[in-house]
C-alpha positions as CSV (number, residue, x, y, z in Angstrom):
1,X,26.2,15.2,-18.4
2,X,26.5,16.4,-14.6
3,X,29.6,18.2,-13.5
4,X,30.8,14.9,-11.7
5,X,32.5,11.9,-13.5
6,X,29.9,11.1,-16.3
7,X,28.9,7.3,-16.5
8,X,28.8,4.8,-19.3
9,X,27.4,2.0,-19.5
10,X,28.4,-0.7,-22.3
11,X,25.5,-3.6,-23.4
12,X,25.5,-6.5,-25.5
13,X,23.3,-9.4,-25.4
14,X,25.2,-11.8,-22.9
15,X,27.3,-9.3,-21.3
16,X,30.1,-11.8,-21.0
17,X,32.4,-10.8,-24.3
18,X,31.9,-7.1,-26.0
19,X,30.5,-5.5,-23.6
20,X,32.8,-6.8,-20.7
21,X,36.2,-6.1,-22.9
22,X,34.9,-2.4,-23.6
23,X,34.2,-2.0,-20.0
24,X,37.5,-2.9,-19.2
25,X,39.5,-1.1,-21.7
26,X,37.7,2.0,-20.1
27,X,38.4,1.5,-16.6
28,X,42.1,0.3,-17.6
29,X,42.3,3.7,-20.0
30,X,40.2,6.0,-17.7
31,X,41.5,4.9,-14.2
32,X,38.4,6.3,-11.7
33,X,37.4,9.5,-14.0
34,X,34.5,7.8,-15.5
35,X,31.7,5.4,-14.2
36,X,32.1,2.5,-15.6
37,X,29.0,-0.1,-16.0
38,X,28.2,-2.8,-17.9
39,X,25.0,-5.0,-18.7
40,X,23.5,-7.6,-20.3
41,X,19.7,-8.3,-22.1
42,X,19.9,-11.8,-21.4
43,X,22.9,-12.1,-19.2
44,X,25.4,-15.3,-19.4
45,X,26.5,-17.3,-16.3
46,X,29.9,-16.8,-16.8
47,X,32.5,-14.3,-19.4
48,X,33.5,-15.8,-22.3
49,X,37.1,-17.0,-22.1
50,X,38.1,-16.4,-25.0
51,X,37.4,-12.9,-23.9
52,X,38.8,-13.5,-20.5
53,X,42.4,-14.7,-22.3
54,X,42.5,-11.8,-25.0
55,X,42.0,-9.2,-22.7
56,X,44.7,-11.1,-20.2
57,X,47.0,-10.8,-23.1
58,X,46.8,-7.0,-23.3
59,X,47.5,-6.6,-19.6
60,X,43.4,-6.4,-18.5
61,X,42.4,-8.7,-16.3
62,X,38.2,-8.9,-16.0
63,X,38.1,-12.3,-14.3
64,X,36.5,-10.2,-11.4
65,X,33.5,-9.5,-13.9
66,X,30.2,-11.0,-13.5
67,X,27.5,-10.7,-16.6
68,X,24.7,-8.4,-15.0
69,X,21.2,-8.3,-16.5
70,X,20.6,-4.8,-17.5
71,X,18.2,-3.1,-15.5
72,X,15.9,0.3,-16.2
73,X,17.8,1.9,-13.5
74,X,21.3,1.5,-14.5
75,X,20.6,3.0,-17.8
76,X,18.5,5.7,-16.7
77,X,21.6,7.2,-14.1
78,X,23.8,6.7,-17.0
79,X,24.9,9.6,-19.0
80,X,26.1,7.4,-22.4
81,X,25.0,4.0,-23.3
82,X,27.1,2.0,-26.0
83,X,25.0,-0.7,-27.1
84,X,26.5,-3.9,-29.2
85,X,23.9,-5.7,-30.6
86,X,21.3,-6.0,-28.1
87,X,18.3,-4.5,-30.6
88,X,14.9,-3.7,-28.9
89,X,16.2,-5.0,-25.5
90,X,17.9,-2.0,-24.7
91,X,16.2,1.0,-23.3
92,X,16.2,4.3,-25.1
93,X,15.7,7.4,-22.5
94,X,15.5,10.8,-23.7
95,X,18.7,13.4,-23.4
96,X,21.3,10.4,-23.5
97,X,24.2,10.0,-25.4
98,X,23.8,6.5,-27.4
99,X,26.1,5.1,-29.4
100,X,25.6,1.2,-31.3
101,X,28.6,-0.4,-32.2
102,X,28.5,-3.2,-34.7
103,X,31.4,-5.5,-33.3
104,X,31.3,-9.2,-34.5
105,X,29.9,-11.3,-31.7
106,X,32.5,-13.0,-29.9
107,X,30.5,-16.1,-28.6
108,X,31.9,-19.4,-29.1
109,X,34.8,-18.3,-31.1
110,X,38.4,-19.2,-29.5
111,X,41.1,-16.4,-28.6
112,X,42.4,-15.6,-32.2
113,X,39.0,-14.6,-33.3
114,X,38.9,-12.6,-30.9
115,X,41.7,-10.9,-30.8
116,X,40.6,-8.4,-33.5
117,X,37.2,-7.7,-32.2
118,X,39.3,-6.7,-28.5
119,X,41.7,-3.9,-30.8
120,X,38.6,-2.8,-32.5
121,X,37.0,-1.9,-29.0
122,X,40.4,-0.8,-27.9
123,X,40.4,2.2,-30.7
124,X,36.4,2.8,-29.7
125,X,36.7,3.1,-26.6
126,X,39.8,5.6,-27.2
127,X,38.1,7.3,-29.3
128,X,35.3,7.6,-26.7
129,X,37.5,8.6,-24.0
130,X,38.9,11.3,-26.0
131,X,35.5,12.7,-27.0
132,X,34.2,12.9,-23.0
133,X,37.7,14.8,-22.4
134,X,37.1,17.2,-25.1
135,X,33.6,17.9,-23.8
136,X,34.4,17.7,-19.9
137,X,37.1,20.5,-21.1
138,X,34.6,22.3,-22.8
139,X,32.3,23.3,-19.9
């Protein structure tokens, strides 16, 4: 990673559940000390709002969000990617950090579904934060 804010960039299939939440945990948890991007393989028209509502519920609002196709470019100037689920479709470039999280797929499912899968990104992306800290200390 560079000596400036590193970048991440979170990608799921849709880019309109997973992906979006995770991306707004970190900006909520991060505030402007990390790049925060997020993408799609085969981008939905619209988040999920089931998504929308359980993120609303933890004080996050990512109505603003628009699911983005995921280009070569955005993950090549990124300096992690966290994919979720998006297989083959997502690029692999040497000398980044990548992490897969298997998170249930939140498609079609109402708010209490996905409830769970939101605090399971919650810890992740806690846990992630921490870990970028630690090594932004560390240089």
């Amino acid at each position: 990673m560079s000596d400036s804010k590193p970048t991440v960039l979170f990608v799921c299939v849709h880019n309109a559940g997973r992906s979006q939440m995770a991306a707004g945990w970190l900006r909520h948890l991060a505030g402007d000390t990390i790049e925060v991007r997020s993408a799609g393989s085969a981008p939905a028209e619209t988040i999920n709002p089931a998504a929308v509502e359980a993120m609303k519920e933890a004080g996050i609002d990512i109505t603003d969000q628009t699911p983005t196709k995921l280009t070569w470019d955005a993950a090549q100037e990124s300096d992690v990617i966290i994919t979720m689920g998006c297989g083959d479709a997502c690029p692999v470039f040497p000398g980044k950090r990548y992490e897969d999280w298997k998170l249930e797929d939140p498609a079609g499912q109402g708010v209490e579904a996905v409830r769970p899968i939101r605090d399971e990104i919650k810890t992740r992306v806690e846990a992630l934060l921490a870990d970028l800290n630690a090594a932004k200390g560390a240089r």
